[in-house]
C-alpha positions in Angstrom: -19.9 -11.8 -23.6 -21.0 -8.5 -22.2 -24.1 -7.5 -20.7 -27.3 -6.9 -22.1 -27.9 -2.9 -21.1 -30.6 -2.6 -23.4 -33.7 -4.2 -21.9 -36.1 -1.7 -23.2 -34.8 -1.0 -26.4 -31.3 -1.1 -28.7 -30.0 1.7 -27.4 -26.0 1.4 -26.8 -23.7 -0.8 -29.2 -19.5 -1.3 -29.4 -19.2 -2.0 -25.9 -15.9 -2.3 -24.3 -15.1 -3.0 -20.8 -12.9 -0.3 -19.6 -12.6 -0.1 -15.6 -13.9 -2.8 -13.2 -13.8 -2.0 -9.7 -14.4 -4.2 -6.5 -18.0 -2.9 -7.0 -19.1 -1.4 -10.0 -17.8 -1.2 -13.6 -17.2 1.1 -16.2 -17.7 0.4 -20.3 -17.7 2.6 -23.0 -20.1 2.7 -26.0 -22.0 3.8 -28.6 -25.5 5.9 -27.6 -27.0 5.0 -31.3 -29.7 7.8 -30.7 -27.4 10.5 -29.7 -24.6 8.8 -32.3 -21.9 9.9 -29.5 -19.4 7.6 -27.4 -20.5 7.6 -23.6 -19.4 6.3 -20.3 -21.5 3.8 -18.8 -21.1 3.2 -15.2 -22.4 0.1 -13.7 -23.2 -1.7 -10.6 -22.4 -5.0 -10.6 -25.5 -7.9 -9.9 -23.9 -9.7 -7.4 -24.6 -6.1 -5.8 -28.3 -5.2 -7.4 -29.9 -5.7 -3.5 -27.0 -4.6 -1.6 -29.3 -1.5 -0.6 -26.1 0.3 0.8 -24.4 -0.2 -2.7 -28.1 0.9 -4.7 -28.1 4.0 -2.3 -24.6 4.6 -3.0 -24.6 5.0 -6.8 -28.3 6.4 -6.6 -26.3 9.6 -4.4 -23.6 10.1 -6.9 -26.1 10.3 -9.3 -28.3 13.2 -6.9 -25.1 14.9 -7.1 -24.0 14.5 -10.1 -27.0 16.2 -11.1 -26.4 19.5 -9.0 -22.9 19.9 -10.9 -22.5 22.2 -13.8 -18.9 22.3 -14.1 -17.4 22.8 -17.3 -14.2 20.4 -15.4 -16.7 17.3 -14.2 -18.1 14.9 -15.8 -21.6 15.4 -16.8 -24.6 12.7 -16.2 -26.4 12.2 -19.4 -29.0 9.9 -17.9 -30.0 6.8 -15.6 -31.8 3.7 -15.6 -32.9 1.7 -12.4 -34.1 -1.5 -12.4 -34.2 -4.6 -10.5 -32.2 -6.2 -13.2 -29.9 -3.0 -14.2 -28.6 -0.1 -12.7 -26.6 2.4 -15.1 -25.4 6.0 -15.0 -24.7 7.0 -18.6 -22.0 9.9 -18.5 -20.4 11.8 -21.1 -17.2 10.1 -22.6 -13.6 12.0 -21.6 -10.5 11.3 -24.0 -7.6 11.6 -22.7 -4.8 9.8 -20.0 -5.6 10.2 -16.1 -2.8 12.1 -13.9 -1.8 9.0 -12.1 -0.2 7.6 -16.1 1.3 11.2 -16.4 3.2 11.1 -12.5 4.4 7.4 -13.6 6.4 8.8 -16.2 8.3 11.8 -14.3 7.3 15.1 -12.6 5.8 18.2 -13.9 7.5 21.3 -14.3 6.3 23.9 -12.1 4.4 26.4 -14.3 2.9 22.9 -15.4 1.9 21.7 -12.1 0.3 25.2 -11.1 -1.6 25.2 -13.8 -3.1 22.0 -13.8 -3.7 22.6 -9.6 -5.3 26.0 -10.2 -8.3 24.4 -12.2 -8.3 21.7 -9.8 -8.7 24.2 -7.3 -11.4 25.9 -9.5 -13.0 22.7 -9.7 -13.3 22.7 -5.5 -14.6 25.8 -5.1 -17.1 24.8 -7.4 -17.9 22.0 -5.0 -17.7 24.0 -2.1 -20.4 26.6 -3.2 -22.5 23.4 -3.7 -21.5 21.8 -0.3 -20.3 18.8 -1.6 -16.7 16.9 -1.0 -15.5 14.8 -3.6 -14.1 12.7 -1.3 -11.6 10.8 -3.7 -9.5 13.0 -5.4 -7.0 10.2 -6.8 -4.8 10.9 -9.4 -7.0 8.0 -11.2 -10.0 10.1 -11.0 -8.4 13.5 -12.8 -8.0 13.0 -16.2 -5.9 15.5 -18.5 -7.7 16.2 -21.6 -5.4 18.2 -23.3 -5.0 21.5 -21.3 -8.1 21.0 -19.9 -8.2 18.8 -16.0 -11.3 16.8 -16.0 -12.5 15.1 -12.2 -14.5 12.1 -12.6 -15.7 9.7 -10.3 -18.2 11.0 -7.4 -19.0 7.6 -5.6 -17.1 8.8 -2.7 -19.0 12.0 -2.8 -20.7 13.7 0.2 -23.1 16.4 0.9 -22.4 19.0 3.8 -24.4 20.9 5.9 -23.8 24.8 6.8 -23.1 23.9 10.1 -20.8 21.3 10.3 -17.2 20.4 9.6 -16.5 16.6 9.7 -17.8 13.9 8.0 -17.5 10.6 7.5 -15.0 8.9 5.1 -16.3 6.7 2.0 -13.2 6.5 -0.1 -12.2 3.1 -0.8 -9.5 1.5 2.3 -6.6 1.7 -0.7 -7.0 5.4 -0.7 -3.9 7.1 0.4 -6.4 10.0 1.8 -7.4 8.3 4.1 -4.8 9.4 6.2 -6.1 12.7 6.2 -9.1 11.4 8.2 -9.3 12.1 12.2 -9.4 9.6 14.9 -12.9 9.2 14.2 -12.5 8.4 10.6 -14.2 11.4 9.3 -12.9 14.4 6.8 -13.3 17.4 7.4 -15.2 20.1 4.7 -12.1 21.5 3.1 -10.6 17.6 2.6 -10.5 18.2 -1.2 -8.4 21.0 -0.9 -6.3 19.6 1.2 -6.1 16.1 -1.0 -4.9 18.5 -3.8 -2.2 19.8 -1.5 -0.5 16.3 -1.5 -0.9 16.0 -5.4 0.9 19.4 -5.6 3.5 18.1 -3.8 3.7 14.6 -5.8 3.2 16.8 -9.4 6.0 18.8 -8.4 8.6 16.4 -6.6 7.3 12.7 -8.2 7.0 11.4 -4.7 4.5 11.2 -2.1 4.4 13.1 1.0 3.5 9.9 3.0 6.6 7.7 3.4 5.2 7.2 7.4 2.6 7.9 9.4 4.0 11.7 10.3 5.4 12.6 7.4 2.4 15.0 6.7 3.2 16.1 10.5 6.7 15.9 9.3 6.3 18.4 6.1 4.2 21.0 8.3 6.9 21.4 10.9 10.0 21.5 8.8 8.2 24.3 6.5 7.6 26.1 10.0 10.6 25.7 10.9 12.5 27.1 8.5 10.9 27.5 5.5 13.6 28.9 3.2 16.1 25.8 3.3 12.8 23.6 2.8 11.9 25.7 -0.7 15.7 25.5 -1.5 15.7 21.5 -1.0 13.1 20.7 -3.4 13.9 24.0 -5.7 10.5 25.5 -5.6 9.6 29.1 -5.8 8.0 30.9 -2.9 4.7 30.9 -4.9 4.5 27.3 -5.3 5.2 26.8 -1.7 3.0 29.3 -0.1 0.1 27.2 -2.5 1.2 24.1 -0.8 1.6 24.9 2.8 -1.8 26.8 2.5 -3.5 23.7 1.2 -1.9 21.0 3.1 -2.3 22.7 6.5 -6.1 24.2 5.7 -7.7 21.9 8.0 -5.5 22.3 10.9 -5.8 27.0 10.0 -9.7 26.7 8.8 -8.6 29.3 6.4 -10.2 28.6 2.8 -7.2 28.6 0.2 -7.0 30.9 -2.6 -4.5 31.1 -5.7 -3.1 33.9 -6.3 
């Protein structure tokens, strides 16, 4: 039996429950007005006077609304009650990049392609001051040749002035070991999260086998950077990409595709 998220009127039909999370949930249906299939992210009632959870969802959606990305999801509308909180976003076909790494690694000229849009899409960000925060494989989906990035609950909004701030992925999110020792990301954390999906596009394994291993990777490319490119049989290109967007919070330099 699902849930009733037409209190006003008959608005949405053909529900199906598609995501559920520890927190909110995510269905798909019918917007019988617009005759379209949307995304219809919910907050759970358990959580409806959690105010940190309300203010949470209530902040994607701020931000959600300063986007115009051809790349991100778009929010169609909202609806706050005491009885219903809902973002209604616009429905994205097509399989996320964590089902494509299961299967077996990109080729190269793949993986650059899909990390150059990425890439586009952080800029976009940036120029907005906002940090995704979460950039999962889970929340890019690959919609032919087109990389959509969904999911901005993890989302923050930076200041001019300032370079670290605190972390509100969820505690299974591998980047959070990209945080400081006072659990904070810094500004160009997005770019640098798309630095260890390079690497996992192009190789089919994560960077973080231990606690150094990001350490690890910085100081064996230093070291001798040739024999690294030569081990994992990627071109110079492809490893100038990743060194300058895994080590771009340790340089401050903003990366740039070339």
């Amino acid at each position: 039996m699902y849930p009733d998220f037409n209190p006003n009127e008959k608005i949405y039909s053909d529900l199906k429950l598609v995501a559920k999370g520890a927190v909110g949930e995510v269905y798909s249906a019918i917007n019988q007005k617009l005759n379209i299939k949307v995304a219809l992210k919910r907050l759970q009632p358990q959580f409806l006077y959690d105010q940190a959870e309300v203010n949470k969802i209530k902040a994607e959606a701020k931000i959600l609304t300063k986007l115009n990305h051809p790349h991100c999801v778009k929010l169609m509308s909202t609806y706050f009650s005491e009885t219903e909180i809902l973002l209604e976003l616009e429905w994205i076909e097509g399989g996320s990049l964590e089902s494509h790494l299961k299967s077996s690694p990109f080729l190269e000229i793949e993986a650059r392609n899909w990390i150059q849009q990425l890439m586009d899409i952080v800029k976009d960000l940036q120029q907005n001051q906002i940090i995704h925060g979460d950039l999962q494989p889970k929340n890019i989906l690959l919609q032919q040749e087109k990389a959509m990035l969904i999911d901005f609950s993890s989302s923050v909004e930076m200041c001019p002035d300032q370079d670290y701030y605190p972390f509100h992925g969820t505690p299974r999110a591998y980047q959070m070991k990209l945080q400081n020792a006072q659990k904070q990301i810094h500004r160009y954390h997005d770019y640098q999260t798309l630095g260890l999906l390079f690497y996992e596009m192009l190789t089919g394994k994560k960077i973080f086998n231990s606690p150094n291993s990001l350490t690890h990777f910085i100081e064996t490319w230093n070291f001798n950077a040739d024999s690294f490119l030569k081990h994992f049989h990627f071109s110079q290109e492809s490893g100038e990409l990743l060194r300058a967007l895994i080590t771009c919070t340790q340089t401050g330099q903003h990366p740039v595709y070339r």
